[in-house]
C-alpha positions in Angstrom: 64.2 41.8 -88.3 62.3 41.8 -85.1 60.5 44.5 -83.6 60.2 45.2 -79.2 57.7 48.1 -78.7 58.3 50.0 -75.4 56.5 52.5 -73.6 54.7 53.5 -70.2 51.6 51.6 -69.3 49.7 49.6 -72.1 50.1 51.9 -74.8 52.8 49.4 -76.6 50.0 47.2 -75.5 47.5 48.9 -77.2 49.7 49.8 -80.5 50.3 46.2 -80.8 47.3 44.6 -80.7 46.2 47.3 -83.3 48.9 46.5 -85.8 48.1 43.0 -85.1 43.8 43.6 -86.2 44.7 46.3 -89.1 47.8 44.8 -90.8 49.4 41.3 -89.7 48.9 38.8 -86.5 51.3 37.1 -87.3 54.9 39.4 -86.9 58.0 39.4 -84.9 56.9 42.5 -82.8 57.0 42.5 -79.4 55.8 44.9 -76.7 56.8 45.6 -72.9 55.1 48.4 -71.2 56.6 49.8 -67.8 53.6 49.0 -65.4 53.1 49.4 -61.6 55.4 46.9 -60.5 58.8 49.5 -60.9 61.6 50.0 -63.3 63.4 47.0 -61.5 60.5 44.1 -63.0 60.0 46.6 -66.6 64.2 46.7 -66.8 64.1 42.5 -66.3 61.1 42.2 -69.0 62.4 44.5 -71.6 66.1 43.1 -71.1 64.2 39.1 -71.6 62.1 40.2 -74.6 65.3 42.1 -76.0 67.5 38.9 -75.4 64.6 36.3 -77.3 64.3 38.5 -80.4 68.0 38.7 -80.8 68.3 35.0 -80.3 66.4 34.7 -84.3 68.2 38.5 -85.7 68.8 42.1 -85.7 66.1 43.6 -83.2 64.4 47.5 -83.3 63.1 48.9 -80.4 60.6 51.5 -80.6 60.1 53.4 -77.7 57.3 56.0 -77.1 59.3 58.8 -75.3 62.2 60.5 -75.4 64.4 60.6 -72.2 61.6 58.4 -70.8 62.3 55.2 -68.4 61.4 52.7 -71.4 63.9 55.0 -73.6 66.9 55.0 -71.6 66.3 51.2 -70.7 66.3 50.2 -73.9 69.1 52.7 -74.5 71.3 50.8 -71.8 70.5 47.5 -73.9 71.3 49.3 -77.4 75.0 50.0 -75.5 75.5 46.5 -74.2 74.6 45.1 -78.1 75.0 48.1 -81.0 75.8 45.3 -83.6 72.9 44.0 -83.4 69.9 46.5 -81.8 68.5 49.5 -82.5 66.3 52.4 -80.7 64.1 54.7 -81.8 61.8 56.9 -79.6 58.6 59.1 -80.5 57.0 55.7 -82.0 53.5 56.3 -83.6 51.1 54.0 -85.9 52.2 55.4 -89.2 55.7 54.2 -87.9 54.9 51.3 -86.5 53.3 49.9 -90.0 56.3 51.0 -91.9 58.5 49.4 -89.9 56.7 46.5 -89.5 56.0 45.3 -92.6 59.4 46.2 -93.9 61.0 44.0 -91.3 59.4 40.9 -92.7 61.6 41.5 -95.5 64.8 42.7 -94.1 66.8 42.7 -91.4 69.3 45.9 -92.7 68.8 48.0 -89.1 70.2 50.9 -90.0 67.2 50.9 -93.1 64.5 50.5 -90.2 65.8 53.2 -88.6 66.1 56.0 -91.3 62.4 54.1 -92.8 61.1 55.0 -88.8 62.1 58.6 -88.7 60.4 59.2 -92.4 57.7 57.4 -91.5 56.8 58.6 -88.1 57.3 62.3 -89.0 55.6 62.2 -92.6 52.3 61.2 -91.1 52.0 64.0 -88.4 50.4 66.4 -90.3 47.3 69.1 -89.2 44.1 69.4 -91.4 43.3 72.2 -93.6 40.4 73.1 -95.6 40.5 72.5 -98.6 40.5 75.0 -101.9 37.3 75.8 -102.9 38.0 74.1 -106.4 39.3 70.9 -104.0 36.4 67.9 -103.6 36.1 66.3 -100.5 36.4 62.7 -101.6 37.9 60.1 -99.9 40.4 59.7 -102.2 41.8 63.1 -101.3 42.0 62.6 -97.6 44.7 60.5 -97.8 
């Protein structure tokens, strides 16, 4: 399965060339962030990059915001090709990792999806202290 990240400016950017240092350069993710040239160039480069990934099998796109320009572009696509494409907003890292290294093995869409939304909601978490029987190892923190 292939992977498009979307999102306004370079934080797609940014998320990918993460994912690429921490866990694999060599993936079928994608990412096209909507930039200062308008929605008219992002809408051409997000359709292309949608289009190429499709070419090699069933394609994700994770979007960062709901209701968001990259959102309801890639929406339109998911419209024009629901066989074959998926979208997701609200991506995060936790998700992104999930996602991505389960795509290497599968290409089952609606999987990705339902392994997103776990994914990208069990990691938002806030920090507590801990009980005062509690250590504070590493091993605990995560």
């Amino acid at each position: 399965m292939n992977i498009v990240l979307t999102s306004h400016g370079t934080l797609c950017d940014g998320m990918l060339d993460t994912y690429k240092k921490m866990v694999s350069s060599d993936s079928p993710i994608v990412a096209v962030g909507l930039g200062d040239d308008g929605v008219d160039v992002f809408r051409e480069h997000l359709s292309n990059a949608v289009k190429t990934q499709l070419v090699s099998g069933n394609t994700l796109i994770l979007a960062d915001l709901l209701g968001g320009t990259p959102y309801n572009e890639a929406y339109a696509l998911f419209l024009e090709n629901p066989e074959h494409l998926r979208v997701v907003s609200g991506f995060n890292f936790g998700m992104l990792i999930e996602v991505g290294v389960a795509a290497a093995a599968s290409d089952d869409l609606d999987a990705a999806v339902e392994l997103a939304l776990n994914a990208g909601t069990s990691g938002v978490t806030a920090a507590a202290l801990p009980d005062e029987d509690e250590s504070l190892a590493d091993d605990d923190l995560f």
